[in-house]
C-alpha positions in Angstrom: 101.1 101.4 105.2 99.4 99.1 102.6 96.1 97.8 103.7 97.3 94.3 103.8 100.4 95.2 106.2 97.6 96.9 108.3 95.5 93.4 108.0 98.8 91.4 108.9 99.8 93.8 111.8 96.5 93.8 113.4 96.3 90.1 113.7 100.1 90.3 115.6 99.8 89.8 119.3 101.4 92.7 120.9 102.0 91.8 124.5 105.0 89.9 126.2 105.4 86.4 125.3 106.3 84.4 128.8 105.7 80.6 129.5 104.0 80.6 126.2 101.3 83.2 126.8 100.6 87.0 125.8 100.1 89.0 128.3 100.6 93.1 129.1 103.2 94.3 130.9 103.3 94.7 134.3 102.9 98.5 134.6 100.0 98.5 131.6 102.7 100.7 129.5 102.9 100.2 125.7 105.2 102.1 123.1 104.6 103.0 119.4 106.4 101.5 116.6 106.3 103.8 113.3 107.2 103.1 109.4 110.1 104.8 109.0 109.1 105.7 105.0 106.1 107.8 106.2 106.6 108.2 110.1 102.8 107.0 110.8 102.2 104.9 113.7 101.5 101.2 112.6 101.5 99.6 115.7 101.5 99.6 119.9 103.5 96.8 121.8 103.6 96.0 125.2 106.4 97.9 127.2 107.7 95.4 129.6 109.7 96.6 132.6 112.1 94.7 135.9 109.2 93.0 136.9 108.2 91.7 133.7 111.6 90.5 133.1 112.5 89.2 136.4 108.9 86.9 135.6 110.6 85.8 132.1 114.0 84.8 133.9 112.4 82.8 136.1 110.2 81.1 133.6 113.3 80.0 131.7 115.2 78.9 134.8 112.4 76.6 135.7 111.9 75.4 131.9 115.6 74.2 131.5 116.1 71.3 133.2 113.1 69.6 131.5 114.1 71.2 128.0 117.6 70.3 128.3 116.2 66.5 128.7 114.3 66.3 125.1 116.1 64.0 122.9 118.5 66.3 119.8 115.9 64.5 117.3 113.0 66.4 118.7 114.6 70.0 119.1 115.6 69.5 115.3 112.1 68.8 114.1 111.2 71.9 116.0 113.2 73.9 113.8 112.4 72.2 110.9 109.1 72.5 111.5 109.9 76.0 112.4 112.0 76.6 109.0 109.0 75.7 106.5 106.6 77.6 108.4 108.5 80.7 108.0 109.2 80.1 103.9 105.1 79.1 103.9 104.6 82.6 105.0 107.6 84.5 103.7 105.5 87.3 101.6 104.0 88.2 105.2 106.6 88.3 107.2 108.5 90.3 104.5 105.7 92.6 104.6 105.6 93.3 108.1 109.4 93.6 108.4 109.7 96.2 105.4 106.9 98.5 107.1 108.7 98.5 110.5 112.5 99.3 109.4 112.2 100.1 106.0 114.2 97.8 103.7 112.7 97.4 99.9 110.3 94.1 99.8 112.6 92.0 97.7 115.0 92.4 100.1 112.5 91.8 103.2 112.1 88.3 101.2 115.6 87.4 100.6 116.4 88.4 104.7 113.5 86.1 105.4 115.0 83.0 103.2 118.3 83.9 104.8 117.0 83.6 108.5 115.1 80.8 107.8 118.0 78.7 106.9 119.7 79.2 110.5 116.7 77.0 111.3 117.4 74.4 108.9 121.4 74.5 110.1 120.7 74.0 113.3 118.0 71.5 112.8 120.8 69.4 111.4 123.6 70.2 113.8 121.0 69.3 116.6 122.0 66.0 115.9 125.3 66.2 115.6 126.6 67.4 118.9 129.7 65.2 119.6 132.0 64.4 122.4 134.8 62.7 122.9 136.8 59.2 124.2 140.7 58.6 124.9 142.7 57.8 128.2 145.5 59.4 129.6 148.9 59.5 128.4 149.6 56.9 131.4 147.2 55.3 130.6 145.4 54.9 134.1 142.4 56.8 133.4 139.8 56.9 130.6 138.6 61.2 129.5 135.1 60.8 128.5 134.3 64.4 127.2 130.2 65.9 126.7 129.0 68.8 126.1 125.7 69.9 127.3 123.5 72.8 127.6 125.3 76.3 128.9 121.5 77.3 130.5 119.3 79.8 130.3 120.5 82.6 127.9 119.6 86.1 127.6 119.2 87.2 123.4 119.4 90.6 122.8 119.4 91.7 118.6 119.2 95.1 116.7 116.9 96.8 113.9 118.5 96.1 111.0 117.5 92.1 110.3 114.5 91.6 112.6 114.2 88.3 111.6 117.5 87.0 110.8 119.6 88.0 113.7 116.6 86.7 116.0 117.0 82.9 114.1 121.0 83.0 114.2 120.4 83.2 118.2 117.2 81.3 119.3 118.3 78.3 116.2 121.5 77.4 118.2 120.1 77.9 121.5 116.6 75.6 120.7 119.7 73.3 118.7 121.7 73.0 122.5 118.6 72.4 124.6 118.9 75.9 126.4 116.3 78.3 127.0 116.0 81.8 126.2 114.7 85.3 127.3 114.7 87.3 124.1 114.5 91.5 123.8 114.2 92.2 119.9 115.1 95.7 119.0 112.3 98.8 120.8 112.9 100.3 116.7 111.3 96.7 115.0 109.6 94.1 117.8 106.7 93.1 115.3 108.6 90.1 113.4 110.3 88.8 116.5 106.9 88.9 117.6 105.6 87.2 114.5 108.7 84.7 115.0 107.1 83.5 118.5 103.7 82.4 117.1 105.6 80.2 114.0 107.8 78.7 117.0 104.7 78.0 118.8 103.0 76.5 116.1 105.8 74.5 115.2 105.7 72.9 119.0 108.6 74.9 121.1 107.5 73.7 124.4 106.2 76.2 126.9 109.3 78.3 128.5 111.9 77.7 126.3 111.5 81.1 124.4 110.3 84.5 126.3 110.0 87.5 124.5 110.2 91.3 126.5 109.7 93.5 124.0 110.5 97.3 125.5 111.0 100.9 125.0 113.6 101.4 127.8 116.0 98.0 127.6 118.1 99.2 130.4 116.0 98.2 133.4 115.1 95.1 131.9 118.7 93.8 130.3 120.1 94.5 133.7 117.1 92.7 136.0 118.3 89.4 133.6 122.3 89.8 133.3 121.8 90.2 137.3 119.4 87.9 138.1 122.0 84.8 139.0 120.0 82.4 136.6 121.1 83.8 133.2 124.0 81.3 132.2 124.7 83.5 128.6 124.0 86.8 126.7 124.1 87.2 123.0 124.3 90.3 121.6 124.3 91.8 118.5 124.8 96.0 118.2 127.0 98.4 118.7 130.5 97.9 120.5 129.4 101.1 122.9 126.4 98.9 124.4 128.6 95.3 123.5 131.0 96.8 126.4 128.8 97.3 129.0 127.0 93.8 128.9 130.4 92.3 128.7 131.1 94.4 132.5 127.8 92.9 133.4 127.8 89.4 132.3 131.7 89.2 134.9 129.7 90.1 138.0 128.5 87.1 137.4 130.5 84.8 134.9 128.5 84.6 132.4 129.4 83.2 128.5 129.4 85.8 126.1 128.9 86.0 122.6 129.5 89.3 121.2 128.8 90.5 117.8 129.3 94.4 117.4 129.8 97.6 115.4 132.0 96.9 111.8 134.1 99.2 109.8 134.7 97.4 106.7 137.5 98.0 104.6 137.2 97.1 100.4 140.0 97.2 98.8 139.9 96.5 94.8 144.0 96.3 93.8 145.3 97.9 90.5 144.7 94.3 88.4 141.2 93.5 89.9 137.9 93.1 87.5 136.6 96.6 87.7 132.8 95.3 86.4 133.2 92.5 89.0 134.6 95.1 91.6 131.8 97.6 90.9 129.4 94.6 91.8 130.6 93.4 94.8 130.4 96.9 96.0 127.0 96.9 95.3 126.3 94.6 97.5 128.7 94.9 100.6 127.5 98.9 100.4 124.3 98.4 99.6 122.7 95.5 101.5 120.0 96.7 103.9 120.4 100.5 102.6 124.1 100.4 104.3 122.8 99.7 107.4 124.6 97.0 108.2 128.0 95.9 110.2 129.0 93.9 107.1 128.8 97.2 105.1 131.7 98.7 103.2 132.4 101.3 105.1 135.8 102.5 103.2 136.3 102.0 99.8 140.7 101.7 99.1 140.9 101.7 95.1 144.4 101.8 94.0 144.7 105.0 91.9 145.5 103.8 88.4 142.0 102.7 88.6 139.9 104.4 91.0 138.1 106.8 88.7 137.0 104.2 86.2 135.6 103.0 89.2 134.1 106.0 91.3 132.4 106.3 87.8 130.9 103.1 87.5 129.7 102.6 90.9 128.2 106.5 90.6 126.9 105.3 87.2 125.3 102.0 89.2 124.3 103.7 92.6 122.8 106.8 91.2 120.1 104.7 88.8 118.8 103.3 92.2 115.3 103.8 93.2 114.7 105.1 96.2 111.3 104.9 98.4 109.0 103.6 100.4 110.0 99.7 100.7 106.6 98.6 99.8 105.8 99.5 97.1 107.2 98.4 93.6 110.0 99.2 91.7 111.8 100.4 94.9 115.5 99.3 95.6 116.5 101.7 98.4 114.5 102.3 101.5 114.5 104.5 104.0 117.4 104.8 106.9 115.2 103.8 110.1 115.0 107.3 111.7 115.6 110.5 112.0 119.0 110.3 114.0 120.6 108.1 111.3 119.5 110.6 108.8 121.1 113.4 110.4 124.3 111.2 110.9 124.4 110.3 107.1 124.2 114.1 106.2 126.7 115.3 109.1 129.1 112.8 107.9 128.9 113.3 104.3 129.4 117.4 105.1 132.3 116.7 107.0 133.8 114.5 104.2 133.0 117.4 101.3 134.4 120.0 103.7 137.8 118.5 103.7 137.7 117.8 99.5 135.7 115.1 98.9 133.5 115.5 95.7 130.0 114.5 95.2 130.3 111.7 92.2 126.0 110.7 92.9 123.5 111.9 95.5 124.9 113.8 98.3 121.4 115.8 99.3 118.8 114.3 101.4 115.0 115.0 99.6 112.7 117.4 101.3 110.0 114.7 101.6 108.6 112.7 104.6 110.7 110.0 105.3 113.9 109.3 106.8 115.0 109.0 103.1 119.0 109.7 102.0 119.9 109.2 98.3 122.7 105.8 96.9 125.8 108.6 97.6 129.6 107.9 96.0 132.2 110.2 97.3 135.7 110.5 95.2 138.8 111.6 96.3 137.8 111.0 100.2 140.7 112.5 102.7 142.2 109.7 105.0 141.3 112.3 108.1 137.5 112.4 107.2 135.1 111.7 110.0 133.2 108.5 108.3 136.7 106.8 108.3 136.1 105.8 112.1 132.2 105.9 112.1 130.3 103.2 111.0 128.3 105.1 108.1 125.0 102.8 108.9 123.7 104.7 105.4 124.0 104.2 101.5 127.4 106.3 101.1 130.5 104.5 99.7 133.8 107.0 100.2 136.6 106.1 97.5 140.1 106.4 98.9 142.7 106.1 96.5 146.2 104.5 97.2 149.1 103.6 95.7 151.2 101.6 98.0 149.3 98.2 99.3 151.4 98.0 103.0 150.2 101.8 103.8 146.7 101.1 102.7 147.0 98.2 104.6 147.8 100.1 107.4 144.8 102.2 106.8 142.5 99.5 106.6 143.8 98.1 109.5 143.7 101.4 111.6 140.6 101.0 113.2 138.9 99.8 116.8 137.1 97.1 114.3 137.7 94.3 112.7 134.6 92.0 111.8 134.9 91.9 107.6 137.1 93.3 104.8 136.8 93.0 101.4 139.0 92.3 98.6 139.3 92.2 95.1 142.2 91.0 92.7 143.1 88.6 90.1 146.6 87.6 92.1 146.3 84.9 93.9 149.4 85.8 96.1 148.7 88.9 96.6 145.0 87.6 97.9 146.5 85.3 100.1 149.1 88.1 101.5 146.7 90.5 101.8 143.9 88.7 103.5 146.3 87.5 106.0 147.5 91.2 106.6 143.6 92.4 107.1 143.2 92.5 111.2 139.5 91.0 110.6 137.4 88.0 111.2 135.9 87.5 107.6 137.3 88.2 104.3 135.0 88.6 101.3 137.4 87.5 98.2 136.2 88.9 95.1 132.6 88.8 96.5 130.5 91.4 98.5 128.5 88.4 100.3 130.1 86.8 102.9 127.4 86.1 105.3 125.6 82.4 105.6 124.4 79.9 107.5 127.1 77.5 107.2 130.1 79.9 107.5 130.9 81.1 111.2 130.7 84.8 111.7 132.3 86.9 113.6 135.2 89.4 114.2 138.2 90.6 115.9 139.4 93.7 118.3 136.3 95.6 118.9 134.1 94.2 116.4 132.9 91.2 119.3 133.9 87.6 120.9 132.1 84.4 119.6 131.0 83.4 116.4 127.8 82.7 115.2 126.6 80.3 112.5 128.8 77.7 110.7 129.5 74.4 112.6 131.2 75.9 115.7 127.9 78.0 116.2 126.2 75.8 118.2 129.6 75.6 120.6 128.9 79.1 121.9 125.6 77.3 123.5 127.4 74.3 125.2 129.3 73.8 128.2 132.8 70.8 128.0 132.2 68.5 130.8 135.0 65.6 131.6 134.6 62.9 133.2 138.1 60.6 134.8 137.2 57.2 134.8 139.5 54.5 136.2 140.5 52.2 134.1 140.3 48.4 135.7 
């Protein structure tokens, strides 16, 4: 850990964040959080428990009524305010997420641009929440439709973008006038943390956001999806975790918004622009070291071309520089511990084992570290393990094909559908074959697809809801009609 991380870390507070005070948790417990790029201890956070969260439910149910009641120009100059704050301190915050998880700092930096836009999105669609007017087709009664706050929500997000997946949630829900008890992931609670004191300082009222963090989120998750005054959950991890929240939040009706696991198909077609192709790879595979739901997870390259570009992307992935996120020059981090190590090297065995070959990387370094070298497999068997296990590491498995509707089928042949990938100079065959792909979001010659203004979210498995775009702010309101008699 670099002095100044050290510096930024000890200034953090550390202790739940209810009716906009730090305090411990009940039971006095606290749990360690460690850089994954040296597994030293960097920091202690307050392990909160029922009790705590049963106080931080309670604080939000009281809070709403008078939250809901601010005026849509005020809760957007919240997140404004909120927005510049975080891009004022963006080399921090950058610093402070790439010691807890991992990813390189450039990367830390363009996460940290990325969540504070969500701010900025929101701030404007604050103002824009709309209803509507007509009468009845017999025209006896007037419809006057509202929409107003759903209540107090439960956030729940994961490791891999501590600060991005944290604004995507509390933006809308500040946005909609709801309030929020948040759990940030046990693996990186220090820039959710960090998030509370910008909120603060930007004037988020007292109650709107409480912050649990934990090293046991069962007890706690369960005490608010229980608890009777929880109105929503938001969640974003894997489908395993997605599922049993969803049998929670129908004990008691609860809206749901449910963003889980991915398994991403990219698919570059015979005529595609290899160069551009190799690219977009780069990107959709190695964002966030791979650890991501948006990550290529299986690579279809039709044949007549799928060694010019195995070679390329080797050429590309193998020239990456792999290390501790902090310090310069590196462009591949560490995986965020030791279990997705071993998952990474389990699933690349399997894949060599049934005839895969080894085109860059393949061996994990005998250094401290949760470390696991850029990896491009060629020739990758259709019955391999990592083609129905989200990778969550840098390894990109090239599958060739020849006909389009049984790679299709492949692609499609998954519990998943949140993003595929696709690359070709035909623009029917874009059309036809996006429209075939069983998935919420298509990347079209591009490896980018989140943003702010798009809405995101998949299909099957991969979750219910979308997030972000203009329909983001929706999965916060409640429809309310009113019949009026006409005289």
């Amino acid at each position: 850990m670099t002095n100044r991380a050290a510096e930024l870390i000890g200034k953090l507070n550390t202790g739940l964040f209810i009716g906009g005070a730090w305090s411990s948790a009940e039971s006095g417990s606290t749990f360690v959080v460690e850089n994954p790029a040296t597994g030293e201890q960097i920091a202690t956070v307050a392990d909160g428990g029922a009790v705590d969260a049963q106080r931080a439910i309670e604080t939000a149910a009281a809070t709403q009524k008078s939250w809901a009641a601010t005026s849509p120009r005020s809760r957007s100059e919240i997140l404004y305010r909120a927005h510049k704050l975080i891009l004022e301190r963006a080399d921090d915050l950058a610093l402070i997420m790439t010691t807890e998880m991992g990813k390189p700092l450039a990367e830390a930096k363009g996460e940290v641009t990325y969540g504070a836009e969500f701010f900025r999105w929101f701030a404007e669609e604050a103002v824009r929440i709309n209803g509507d007017h007509t009468t009845t087709g017999d025209g006896a009664n007037r419809i006057l439709v509202t929409k107003e706050p759903v209540g107090p929500c439960v956030l729940i997000t994961p490791w891999n973008f501590p600060l991005a997946m944290g604004t995507r949630k509390i933006g809308p829900a500040v946005a909609a006038g709801c309030t929020m008890v948040f759990k940030p992931a046990e693996l990186t609670p220090l820039t959710a943390l960090a998030l509370a004191d910008i909120l603060t300082e930007a004037g988020l009222p007292k109650g709107v956001l409480n912050i649990v963090t934990t090293n046991n989120p069962g007890p706690v998750v369960t005490t608010w999806m229980d608890s009777g005054l929880a109105r929503k959950v938001s969640f974003t991890g894997s489908t395993q975790v997605g599922k049993l929240l969803l049998e929670q939040a129908s004990r008691t009706v609860m809206r749901t918004s449910m963003e889980l696991g991915g398994n991403a198909p990219f698919i570059v077609c015979a005529d595609a622009d290899i160069d551009k192709a190799v690219e977009g790879a780069m990107v959709a595979k190695m964002r966030n070291m791979g650890e991501a739901c948006t990550a290529a997870n299986r690579l279809f390259v039709h044949r007549s071309v799928a060694h010019q570009f195995a070679e390329k992307l080797s050429a590309r992935m193998g020239a990456l520089v792999v290390g501790d996120g902090a310090q310069d020059g590196t462009q591949v981090g560490p995986l965020v511990e030791s279990k997705a190590l071993d998952k990474v090297r389990d699933l690349v065995a399997d894949a060599v084992g049934r005839g895969a070959t080894i085109m860059c990387g393949g061996i994990a370094p005998d250094t401290a570290g949760h470390f696991y070298p850029p990896t491009v497999l060629a020739d990758v068997s259709p019955e391999s393990d990592l083609m129905s296990t989200e990778i969550f590491g840098p390894v990109a498995p090239v599958i060739p094909f020849e006909d389009e509707d049984e790679m299709i089928a492949m692609a499609n042949d998954t519990q998943w559908g949140l993003v595929g990938y696709l690359f070709t100079q035909d623009i029917d065959r874009a059309l036809r074959l996006s429209s075939a792909l069983e998935v919420g979001m298509v990347g079209l010659n591009t490896g980018l697809v989140s943003n702010p203004a798009a809405p995101f979210g998949g299909v099957k498995e991969s979750g219910l809801g979308r997030e972000g775009g203009r329909i983001g702010i929706d999965e916060f309101l409640e429809v309310k009609y009113l019949a009026i008699p006409r005289t």
